[in-house]
N, C-alpha and C positions, 0 to 999 in steps of 0.2 A: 440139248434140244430146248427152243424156247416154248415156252406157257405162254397163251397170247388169246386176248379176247376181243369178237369180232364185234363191232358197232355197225350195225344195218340201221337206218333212219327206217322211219314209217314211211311209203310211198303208197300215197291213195292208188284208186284204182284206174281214174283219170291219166293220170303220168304213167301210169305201168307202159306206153310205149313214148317213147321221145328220147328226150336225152337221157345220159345214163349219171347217175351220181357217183362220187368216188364212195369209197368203204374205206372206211379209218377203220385200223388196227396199231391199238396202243398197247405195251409189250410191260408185262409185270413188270421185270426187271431192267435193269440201266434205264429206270423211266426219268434220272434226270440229265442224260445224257437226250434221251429223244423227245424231251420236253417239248423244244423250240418248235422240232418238225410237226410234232404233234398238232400244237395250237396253232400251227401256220393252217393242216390239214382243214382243221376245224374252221379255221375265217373262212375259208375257200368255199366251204360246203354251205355253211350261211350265206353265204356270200349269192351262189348257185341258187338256192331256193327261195329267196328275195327274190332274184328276176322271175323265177317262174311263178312265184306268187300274183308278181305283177301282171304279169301275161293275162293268169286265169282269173282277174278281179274283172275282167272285162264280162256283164253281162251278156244275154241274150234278150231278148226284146219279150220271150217268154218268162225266162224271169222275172223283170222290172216289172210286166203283170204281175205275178206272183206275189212281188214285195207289197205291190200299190194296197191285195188285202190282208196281208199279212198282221199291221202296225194291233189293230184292235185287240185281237186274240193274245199276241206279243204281250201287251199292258197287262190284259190278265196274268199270264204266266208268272210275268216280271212282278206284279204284286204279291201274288201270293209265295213267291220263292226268293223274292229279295232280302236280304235281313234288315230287320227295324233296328237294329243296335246305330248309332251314332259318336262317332269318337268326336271328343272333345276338341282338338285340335283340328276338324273336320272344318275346313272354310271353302267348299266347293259351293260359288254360288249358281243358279239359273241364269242362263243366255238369256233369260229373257228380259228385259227392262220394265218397269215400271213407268208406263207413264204420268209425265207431271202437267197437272194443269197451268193455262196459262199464267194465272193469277198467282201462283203458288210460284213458278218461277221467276216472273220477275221482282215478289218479295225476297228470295233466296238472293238475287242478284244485289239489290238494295239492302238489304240486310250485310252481306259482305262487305259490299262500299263504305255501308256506313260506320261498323266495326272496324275496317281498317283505316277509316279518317279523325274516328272518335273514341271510343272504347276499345277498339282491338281486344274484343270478347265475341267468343264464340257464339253462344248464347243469348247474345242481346238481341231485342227487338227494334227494331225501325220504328220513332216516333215520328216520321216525318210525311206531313200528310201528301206528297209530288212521287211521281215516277223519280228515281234518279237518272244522272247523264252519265256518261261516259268522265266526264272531268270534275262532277259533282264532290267524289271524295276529295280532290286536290283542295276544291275550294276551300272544303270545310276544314281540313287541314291545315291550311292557311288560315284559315279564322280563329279556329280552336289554339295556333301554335305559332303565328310570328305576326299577328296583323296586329299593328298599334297606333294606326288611326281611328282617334277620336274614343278611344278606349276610355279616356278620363271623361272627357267633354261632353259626351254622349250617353254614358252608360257609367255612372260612376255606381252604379247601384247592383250591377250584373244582375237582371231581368229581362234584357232584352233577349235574348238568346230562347229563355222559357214564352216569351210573347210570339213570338215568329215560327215557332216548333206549332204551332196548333193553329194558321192563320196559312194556308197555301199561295193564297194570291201575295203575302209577304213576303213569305221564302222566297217564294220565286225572285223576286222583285231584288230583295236584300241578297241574293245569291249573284243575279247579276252585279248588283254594287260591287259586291267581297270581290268577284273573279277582274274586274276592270282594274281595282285597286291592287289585286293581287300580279297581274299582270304588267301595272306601271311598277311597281314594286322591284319585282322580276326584272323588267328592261326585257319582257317578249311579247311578241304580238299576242292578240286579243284570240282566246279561243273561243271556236263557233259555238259553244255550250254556254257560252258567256250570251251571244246574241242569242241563242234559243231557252234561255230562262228569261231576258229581257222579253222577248217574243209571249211568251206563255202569261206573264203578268200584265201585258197589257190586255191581254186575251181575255184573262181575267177579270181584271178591272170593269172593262168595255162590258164581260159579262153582268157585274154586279151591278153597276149602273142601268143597265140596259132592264132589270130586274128590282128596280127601286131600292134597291140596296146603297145608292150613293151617298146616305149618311154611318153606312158601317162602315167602324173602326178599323176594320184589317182593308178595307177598298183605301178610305185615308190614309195609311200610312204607307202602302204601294206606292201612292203615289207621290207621295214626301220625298220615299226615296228614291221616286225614279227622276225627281227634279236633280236631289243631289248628284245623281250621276250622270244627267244630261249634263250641268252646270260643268264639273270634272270634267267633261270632252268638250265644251265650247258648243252642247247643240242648239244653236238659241232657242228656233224653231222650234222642238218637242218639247226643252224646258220650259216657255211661253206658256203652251199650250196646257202642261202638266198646274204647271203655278197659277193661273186661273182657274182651273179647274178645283187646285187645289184649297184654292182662296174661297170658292164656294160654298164647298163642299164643308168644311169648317165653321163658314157661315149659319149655316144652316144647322148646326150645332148648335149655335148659340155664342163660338167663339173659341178663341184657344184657352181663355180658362177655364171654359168649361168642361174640355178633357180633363179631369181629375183620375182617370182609371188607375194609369200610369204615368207617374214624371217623364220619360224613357219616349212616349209619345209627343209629350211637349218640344221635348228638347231634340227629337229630329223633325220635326214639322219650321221649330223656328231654325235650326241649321238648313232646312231647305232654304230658306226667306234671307239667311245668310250667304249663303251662295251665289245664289241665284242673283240677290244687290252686287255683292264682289267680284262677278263673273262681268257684266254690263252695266256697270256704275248705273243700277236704278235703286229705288228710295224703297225702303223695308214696308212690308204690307201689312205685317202682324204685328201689333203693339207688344207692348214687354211684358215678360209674365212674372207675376209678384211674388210668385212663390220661391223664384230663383234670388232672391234681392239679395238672402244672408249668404255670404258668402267668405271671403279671409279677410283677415285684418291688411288694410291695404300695407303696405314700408311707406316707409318716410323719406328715403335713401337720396334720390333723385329731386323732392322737393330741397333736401338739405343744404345736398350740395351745389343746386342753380343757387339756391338763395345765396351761400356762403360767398360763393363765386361773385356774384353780383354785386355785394358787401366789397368787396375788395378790389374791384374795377366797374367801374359807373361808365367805362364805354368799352364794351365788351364787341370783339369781332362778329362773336357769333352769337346769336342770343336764340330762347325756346320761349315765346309770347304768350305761347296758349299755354293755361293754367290747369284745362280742363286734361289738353295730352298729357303735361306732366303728372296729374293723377292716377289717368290711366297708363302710364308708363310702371308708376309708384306699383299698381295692382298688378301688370302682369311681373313685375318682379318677385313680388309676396307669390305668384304663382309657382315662377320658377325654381323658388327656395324650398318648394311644397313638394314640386312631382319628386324630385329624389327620396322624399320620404314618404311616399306610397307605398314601396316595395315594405318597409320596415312595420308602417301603421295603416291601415286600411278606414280609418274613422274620420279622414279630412278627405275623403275621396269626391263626397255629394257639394262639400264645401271648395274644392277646389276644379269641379263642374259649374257650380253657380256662378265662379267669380272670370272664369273662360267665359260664358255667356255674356256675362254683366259688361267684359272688356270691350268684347267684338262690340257689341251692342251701343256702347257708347263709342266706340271709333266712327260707328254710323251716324252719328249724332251730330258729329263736328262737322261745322258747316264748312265746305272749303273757299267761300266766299268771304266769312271773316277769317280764315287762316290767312288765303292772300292780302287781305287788306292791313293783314297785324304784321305780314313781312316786309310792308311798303310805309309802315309809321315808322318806322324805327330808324331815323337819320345817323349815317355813319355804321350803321350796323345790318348783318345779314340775318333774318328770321329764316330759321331751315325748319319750322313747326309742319309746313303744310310735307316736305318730301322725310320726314321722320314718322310724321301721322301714314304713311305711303309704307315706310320700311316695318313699321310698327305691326301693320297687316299682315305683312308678307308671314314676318317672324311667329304671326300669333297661330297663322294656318299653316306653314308647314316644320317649322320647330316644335311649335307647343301642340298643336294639334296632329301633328305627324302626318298631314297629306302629303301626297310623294309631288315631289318635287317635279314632276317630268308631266305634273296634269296640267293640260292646257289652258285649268279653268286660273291659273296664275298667270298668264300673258297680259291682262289687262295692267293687275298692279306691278309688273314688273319697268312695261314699257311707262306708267304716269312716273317710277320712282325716277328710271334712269333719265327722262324727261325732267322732272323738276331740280335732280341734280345738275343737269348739263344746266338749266336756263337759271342755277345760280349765279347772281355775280362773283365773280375774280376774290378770292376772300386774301388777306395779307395773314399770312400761317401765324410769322415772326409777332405779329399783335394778338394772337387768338388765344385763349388760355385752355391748358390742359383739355381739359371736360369736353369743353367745343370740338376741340379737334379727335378728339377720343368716342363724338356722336357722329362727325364726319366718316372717322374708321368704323364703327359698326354700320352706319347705313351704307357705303359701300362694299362693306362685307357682304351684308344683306343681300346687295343685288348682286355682288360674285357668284350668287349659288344659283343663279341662272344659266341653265346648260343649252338652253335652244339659239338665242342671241346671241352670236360669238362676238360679234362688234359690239353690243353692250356690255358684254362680260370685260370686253378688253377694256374698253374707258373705265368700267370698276379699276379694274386692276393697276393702269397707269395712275388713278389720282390713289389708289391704297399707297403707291412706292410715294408717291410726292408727299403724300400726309406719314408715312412711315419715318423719311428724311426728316420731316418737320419735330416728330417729336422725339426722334432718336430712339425707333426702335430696330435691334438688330437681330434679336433673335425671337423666336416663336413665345415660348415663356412671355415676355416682354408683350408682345402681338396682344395674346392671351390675354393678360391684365389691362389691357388697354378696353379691351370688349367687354372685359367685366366690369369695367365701371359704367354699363349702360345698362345691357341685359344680356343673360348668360345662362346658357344650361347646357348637360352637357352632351347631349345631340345636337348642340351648335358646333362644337369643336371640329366634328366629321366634314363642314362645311369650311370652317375659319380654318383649319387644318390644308386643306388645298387650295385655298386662297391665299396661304402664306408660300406655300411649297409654289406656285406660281410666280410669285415678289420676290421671292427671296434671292435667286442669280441676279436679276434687274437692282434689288439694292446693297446688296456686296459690292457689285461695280461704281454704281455711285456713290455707298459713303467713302470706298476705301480707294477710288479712283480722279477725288477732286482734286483740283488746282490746288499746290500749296499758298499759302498767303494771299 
């Protein structure tokens, strides 16, 4: 006879008529034989009192009164019979939110942005006195992490950075610059955070002036930069506009030297004045500033070797007249020999800022009236001074100064070079000595790095094969040494590099494909 004990569930009093529940009875013995039936019984019956759970969670309308005064009285209870103990592991927080002030979130916001563009710390503060954009980190990321224009020429002192942090209408201003440069960089279009920090600086500007503020220092140099980056897109119009204003505004200073605050000030106010000449061949507005004068020991290298050259053929094909390019040639050399050793030594940095200045500066200087006139004295011989003086520029703003190649504010010196190449005369290669033809192959290097002009780019290319022929060069190596006997650095190579990878099928077929005999 089995021993067996009977499991009756609690049935309130409400259900005592309805449906009827099963009764489980689980048997002492063989209980692991009726295990399985067992726990099946048991799902079944939870199972059952689920649904009718559900059924009677259905109020009555007399209740839902009930509850509505219920909540008050409830709180008491619940306070006094709750337990105060709190486990440690206890992370149950309130539904409920905190709310956050406005101001307080979009510091949170800006603060983020600007820890992941700069510090990537948690805990850092936002020194930056602007709302940020949505693209604002990318900028400065870009600034802080791959931008290397004008890093020497500009800023060899690293100050700017702490000057523009505490100047709003700057930032704003110099943010637009970084994003336009960052985006020709890139090879992508212009983002609208780029136009809406351009937007806000002049906003500002407009404000300061509007405010008798237009001889503050952070309104000046807004607007420095906003000439530089009008000048970069070809806007003539607003750069105009900016560059008198700016030329005022200075004025009424007292002058450019008497910005003394900061060097860093100077020297983008006279790159504004730089541009803005090189963008529309007009005549520089800001005289030179004295304090830039010391700068590197020029080389000698270029003077040596015209001279030597000269010594040794008294009717030379191709001749360089002006005394002054050749100086200023000598010095952007002494520059080139310098930027590689920046990374190593940091204490020629101010020194090879001044002497970038001093070059440009004096390019400006050379009158193109006696360059033409010093190519037309010279019987029997071709003066290439005036389209060298052309290539010299190109080289000094986007080699040495690292402006991206793809700014439109280079279409003026692009199209005078490739103009005063073509309107050279017919040169005899066979009479020209090395050197000459070794300035012929960098200055149309120079202009191969012209990506907009296909049709100029191609006549570069045809006379590089014709001058390659001429002095027998066949491989890149060769190419190479050939540009280095003018001027060379080695962010030219990236450029001379696909300018050779272009010649190079064109003159395999013509050295190794002429007429015998």
């Amino acid at each position: 006879m089995e021993e067996g004990i009977q499991i009756q569930p609690y049935r309130p009093k409400h259900l005592e008529t309805g449906t009827d529940l099963l009764f489980i009875t689980t048997s002492l013995s063989n209980r692991a034989t009726d295990k399985r039936r067992s726990s099946h019984a048991v799902r079944v019956h939870a199972a059952k009192a689920g649904k009718i759970n559900k059924k009677q969670s259905v109020k009555s309308p007399s209740d839902v009164q009930t509850d509505k005064a219920a909540p008050q009285d409830f709180r008491v209870v619940k306070k006094e019979f709750t337990s105060r103990i709190k486990l440690q592991n206890w992370t149950r927080k309130s539904g409920r939110k905190k709310a956050i002030p406005d101001a307080d979130q979009e510091l949170s916001t800006e603060n983020a942005l600007f820890n992941h563009a700069i510090l990537n710390e948690p805990t850092a503060v936002n020194p930056f006195p602007i709302k940020f954009l949505p693209g604002t980190n990318a900028i400065l990321s870009f600034y802080m992490g791959r931008m290397r224009t004008n890093s020497v020429a500009l800023n060899p002192d690293g100050d700017w950075f702490d000057f523009f942090c505490g100047h709003a209408v700057v930032l704003q201003a110099m943010l637009s610059n970084i994003g336009r440069i960052m985006c020709l960089s890139d090879g992508i279009p212009e983002d609208i955070d780029v136009f809406k920090h351009q937007a806000e600086a002049v906003r500002l500007i407009n404000c300061g002036i509007s405010k008798g503020r237009d001889m503050d220092i952070g309104v000046i140099m807004a607007v420095a930069v906003l000439v530089n980056q009008e000048s970069m897109m070809n806007c003539l119009e607003a750069a105009e506009v900016h560059m008198q204003g700016l030329l005022r505004m200075v004025r009424l200073r007292g002058g450019l030297e008497s910005i003394t605050s900061k060097a860093v000030l100077q020297r983008i106010i006279s790159w504004a004045d730089f541009t803005f000449a090189a963008s529309w061949g007009r005549p520089l507005l800001f005289p030179r500033v004295q304090k830039f004068a010391d700068g590197l020991e020029p080389s000698t290298r270029l003077q040596s070797q015209i001279s030597q050259n000269s010594l040794r053929n008294d009717q030379l094909a191709i001749i360089v007249s002006n005394r002054s390019l050749i100086d200023i040639l000598d010095r952007m050399d002494a520059i080139c020999n310098a930027i590689p050793k920046l990374a190593i030594s940091d204490t020629s940095r101010t020194l090879v800022g001044n002497s970038i200045y001093n070059a440009e500066y004096r390019l400006f200087e050379l009158d193109p009236d006696r360059l033409t006139h010093a190519s037309c004295s010279n019987e029997g011989s071709t003066d290439i001074s005036e389209p060298l003086a052309a290539a010299a520029h190109l080289f000094l703003h986007i080699i040495i100064r690292s402006v991206p190649v793809n700014a439109t504010r280079h279409r003026r010196l692009f199209d005078l070079l490739s103009y005063l190449l073509n309107t050279t005369p017919l040169l005899n290669y066979a009479a020209s000595s090395r050197l000459g033809l070794c300035f012929l192959v960098w200055m149309h290097t120079v202009g191969s790095i012209d990506g907009e002009d296909f049709i100029a780019r191609g006549q570069h290319l045809m006379q590089l094969e014709r001058l390659c022929a001429a002095v027998g060069i066949a491989q890149y190596e060769e190419f190479e040494l050939c540009l280095k006997e003018v001027l060379w650095v080695d962010e030219f190579g990236i450029f001379a590099r696909r300018a050779w990878e272009d010649v190079e099928l064109s003159l395999r077929f013509t050295l190794f494909n002429e007429p015998s005999g």
